[in-house]
FIRO-722685 format. One record per atom (N, C-alpha, C): residue in one letter; residue number from 0; x, y, z; atom name. Coordinates in pm, whole numbers, padded with zeros to 5 digits. Example, Ala and Ser with C-alpha at 12.3 -4.5 7.8 and 13.67 -1.06 7.14 Angstrom:
REM residues 2
+------+------+--------+--------+--------+------+
| resn | resi |     c1 |     c2 |     c3 | name |
+------+------+--------+--------+--------+------+
|    A |    0 |  01319 | -00569 |  00780 |    N |
|    A |    0 |  01230 | -00450 |  00780 |   CA |
|    A |    0 |  01320 | -00330 |  00780 |    C |
|    S |    1 |  01285 | -00225 |  00708 |    N |
|    S |    1 |  01367 | -00106 |  00714 |   CA |
|    S |    1 |  01290 |  00003 |  00787 |    C |
+------+------+--------+--------+--------+------+
***
This chain:
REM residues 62
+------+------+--------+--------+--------+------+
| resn | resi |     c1 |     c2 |     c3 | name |
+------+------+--------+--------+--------+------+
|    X |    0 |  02405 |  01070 |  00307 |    N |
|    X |    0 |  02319 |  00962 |  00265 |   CA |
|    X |    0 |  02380 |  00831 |  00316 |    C |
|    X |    1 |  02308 |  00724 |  00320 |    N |
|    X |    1 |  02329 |  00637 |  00404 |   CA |
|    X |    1 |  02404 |  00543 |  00293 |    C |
|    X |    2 |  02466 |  00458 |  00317 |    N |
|    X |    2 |  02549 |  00370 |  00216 |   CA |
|    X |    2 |  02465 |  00232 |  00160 |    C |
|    X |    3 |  02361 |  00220 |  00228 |    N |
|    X |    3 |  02240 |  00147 |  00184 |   CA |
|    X |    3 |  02153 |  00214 |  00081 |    C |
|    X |    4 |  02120 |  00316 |  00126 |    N |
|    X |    4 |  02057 |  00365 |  00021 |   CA |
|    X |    4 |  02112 |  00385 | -00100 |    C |
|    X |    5 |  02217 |  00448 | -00092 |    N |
|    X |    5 |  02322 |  00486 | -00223 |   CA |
|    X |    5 |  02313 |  00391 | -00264 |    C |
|    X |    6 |  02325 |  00227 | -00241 |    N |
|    X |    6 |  02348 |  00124 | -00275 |   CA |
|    X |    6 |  02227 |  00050 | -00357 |    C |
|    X |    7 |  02103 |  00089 | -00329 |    N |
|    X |    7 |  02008 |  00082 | -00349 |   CA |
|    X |    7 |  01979 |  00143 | -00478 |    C |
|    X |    8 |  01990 |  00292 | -00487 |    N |
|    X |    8 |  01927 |  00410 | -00574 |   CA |
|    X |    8 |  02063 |  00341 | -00666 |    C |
|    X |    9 |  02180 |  00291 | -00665 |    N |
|    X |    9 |  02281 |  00269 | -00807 |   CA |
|    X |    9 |  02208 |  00131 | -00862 |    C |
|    X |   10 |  02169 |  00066 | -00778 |    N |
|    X |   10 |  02102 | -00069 | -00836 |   CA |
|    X |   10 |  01997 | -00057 | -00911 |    C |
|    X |   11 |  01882 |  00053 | -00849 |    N |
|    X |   11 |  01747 |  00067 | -00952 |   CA |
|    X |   11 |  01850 |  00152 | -01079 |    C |
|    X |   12 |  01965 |  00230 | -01077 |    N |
|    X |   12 |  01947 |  00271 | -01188 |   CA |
|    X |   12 |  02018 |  00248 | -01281 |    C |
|    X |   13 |  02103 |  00107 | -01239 |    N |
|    X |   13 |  02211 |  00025 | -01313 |   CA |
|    X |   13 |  02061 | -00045 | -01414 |    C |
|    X |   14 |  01976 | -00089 | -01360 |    N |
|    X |   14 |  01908 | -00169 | -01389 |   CA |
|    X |   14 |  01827 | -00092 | -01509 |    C |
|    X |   15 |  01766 |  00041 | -01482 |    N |
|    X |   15 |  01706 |  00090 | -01551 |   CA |
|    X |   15 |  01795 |  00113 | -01644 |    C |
|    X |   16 |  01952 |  00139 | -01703 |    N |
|    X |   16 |  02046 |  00133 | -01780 |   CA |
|    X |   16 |  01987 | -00001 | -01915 |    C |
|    X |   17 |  02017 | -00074 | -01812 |    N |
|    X |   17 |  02044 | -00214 | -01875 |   CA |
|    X |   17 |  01865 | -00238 | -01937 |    C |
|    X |   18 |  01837 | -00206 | -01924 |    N |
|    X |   18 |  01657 | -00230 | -01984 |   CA |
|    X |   18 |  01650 | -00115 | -02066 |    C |
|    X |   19 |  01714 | -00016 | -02045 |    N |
|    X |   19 |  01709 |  00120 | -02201 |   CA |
|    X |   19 |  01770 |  00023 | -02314 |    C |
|    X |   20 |  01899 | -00052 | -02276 |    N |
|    X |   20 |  02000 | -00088 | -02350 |   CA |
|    X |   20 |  01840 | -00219 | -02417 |    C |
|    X |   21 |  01830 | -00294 | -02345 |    N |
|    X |   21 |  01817 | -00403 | -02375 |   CA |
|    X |   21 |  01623 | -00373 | -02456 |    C |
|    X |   22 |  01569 | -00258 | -02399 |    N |
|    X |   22 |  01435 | -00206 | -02495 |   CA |
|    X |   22 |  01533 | -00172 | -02645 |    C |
|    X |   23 |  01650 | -00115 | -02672 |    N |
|    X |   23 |  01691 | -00067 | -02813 |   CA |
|    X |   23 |  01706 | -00191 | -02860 |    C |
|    X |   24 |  01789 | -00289 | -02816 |    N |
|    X |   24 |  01830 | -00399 | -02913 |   CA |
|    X |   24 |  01693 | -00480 | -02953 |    C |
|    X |   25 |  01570 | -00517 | -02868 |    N |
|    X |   25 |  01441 | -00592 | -02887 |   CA |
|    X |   25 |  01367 | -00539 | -03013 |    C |
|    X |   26 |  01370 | -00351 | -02960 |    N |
|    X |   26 |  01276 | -00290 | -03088 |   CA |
|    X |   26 |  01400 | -00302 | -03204 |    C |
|    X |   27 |  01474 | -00312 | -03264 |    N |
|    X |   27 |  01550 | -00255 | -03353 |   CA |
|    X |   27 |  01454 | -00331 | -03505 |    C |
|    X |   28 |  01476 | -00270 | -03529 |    N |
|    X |   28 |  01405 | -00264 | -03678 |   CA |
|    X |   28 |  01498 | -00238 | -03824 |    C |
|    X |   29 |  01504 | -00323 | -03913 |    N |
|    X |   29 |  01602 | -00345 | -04008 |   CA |
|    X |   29 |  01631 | -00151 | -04041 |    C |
|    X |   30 |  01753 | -00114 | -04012 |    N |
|    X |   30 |  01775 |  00040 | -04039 |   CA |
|    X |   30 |  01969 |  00039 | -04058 |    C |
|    X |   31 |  01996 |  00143 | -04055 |    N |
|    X |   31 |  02086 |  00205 | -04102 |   CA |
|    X |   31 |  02168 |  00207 | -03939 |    C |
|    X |   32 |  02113 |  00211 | -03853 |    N |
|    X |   32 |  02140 |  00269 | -03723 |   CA |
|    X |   32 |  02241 |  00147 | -03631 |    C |
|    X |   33 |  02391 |  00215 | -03612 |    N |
|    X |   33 |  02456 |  00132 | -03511 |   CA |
|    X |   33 |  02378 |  00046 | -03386 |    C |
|    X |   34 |  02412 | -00080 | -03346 |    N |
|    X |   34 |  02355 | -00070 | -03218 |   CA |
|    X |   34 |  02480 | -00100 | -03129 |    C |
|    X |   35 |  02588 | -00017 | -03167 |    N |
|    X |   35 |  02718 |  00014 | -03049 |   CA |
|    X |   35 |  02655 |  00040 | -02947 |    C |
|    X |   36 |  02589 |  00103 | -02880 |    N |
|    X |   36 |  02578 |  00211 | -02761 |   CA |
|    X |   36 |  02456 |  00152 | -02682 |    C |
|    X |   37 |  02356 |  00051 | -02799 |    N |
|    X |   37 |  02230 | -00053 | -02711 |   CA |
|    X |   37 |  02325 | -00159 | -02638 |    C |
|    X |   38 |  02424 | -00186 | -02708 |    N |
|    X |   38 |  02514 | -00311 | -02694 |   CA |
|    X |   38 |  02617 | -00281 | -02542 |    C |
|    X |   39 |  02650 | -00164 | -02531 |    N |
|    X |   39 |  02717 | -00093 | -02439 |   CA |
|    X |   39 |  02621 | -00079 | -02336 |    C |
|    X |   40 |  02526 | -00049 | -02309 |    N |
|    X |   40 |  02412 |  00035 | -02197 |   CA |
|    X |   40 |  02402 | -00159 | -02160 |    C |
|    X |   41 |  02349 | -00257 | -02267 |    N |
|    X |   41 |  02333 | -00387 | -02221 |   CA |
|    X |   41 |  02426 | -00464 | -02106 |    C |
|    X |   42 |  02576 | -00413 | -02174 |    N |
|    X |   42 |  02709 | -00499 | -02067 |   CA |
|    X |   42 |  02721 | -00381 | -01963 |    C |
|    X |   43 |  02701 | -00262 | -01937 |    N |
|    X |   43 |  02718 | -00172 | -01824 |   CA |
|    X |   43 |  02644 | -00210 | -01711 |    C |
|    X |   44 |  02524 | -00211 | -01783 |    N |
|    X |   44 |  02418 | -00172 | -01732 |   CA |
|    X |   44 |  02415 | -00323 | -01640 |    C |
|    X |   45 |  02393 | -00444 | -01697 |    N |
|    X |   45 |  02422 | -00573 | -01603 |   CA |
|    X |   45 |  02534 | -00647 | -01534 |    C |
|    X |   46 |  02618 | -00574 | -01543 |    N |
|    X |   46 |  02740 | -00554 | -01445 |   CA |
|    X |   46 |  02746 | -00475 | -01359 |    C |
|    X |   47 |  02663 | -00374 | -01369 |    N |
|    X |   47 |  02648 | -00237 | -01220 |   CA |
|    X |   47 |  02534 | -00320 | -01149 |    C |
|    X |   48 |  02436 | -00406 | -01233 |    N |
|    X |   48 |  02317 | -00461 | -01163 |   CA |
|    X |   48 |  02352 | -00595 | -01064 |    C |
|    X |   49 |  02473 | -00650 | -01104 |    N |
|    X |   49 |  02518 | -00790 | -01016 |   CA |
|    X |   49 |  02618 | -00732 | -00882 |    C |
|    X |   50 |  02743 | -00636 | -00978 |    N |
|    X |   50 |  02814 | -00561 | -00847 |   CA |
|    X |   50 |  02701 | -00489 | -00757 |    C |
|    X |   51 |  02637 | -00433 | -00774 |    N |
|    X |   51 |  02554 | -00343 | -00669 |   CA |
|    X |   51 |  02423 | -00460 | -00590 |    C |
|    X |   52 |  02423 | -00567 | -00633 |    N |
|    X |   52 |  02344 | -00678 | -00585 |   CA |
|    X |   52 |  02412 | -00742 | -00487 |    C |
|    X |   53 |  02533 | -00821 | -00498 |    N |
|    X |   53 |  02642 | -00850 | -00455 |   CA |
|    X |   53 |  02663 | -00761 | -00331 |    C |
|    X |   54 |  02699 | -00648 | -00349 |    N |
|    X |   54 |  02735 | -00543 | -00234 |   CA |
|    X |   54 |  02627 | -00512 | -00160 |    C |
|    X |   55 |  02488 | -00537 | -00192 |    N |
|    X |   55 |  02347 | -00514 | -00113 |   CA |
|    X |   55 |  02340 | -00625 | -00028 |    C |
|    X |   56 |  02373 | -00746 | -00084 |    N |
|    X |   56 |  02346 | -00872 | -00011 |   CA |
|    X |   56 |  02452 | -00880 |  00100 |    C |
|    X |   57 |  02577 | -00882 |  00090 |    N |
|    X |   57 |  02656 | -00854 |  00184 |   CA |
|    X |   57 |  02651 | -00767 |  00239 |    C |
|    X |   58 |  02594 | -00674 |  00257 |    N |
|    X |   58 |  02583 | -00511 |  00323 |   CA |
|    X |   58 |  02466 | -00572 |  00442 |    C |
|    X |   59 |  02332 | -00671 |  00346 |    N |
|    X |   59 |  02217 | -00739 |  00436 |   CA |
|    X |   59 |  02225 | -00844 |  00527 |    C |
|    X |   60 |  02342 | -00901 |  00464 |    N |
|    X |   60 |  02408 | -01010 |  00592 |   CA |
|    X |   60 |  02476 | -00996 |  00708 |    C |
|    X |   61 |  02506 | -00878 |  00702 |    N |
|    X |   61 |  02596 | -00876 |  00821 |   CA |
|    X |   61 |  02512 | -00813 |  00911 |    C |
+------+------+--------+--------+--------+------+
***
């Protein structure tokens, strides 16, 4: 596989991470239920989305 693409397919799915994370914390509804792991998928998930942005854009510049 090409290192663009790879680069590509980690970005849509850093992103789709970070929007699971960030759909749990929006719906949360007064409950019993941690939101450790919405809170986690949120900081993963938009840190794989800037590194893998970062590395696309420089990968497109050159």
């Amino acid at each position: 596989m090409e290192n663009k693409t790879r680069t590509v397919i980690t970005l849509v799915c850093s992103g789709l991470i970070f929007g699971a994370g960030l759909f749990r914390v929006l719906t949360e509804s007064i409950s019993s239920t941690s939101l450790f792991i919405p809170y986690v998928l949120l900081v993963t998930g938009l840190i794989g989305v800037i590194e893998n942005g970062v590395v696309l854009s420089k990968m497109t510049s050159k």
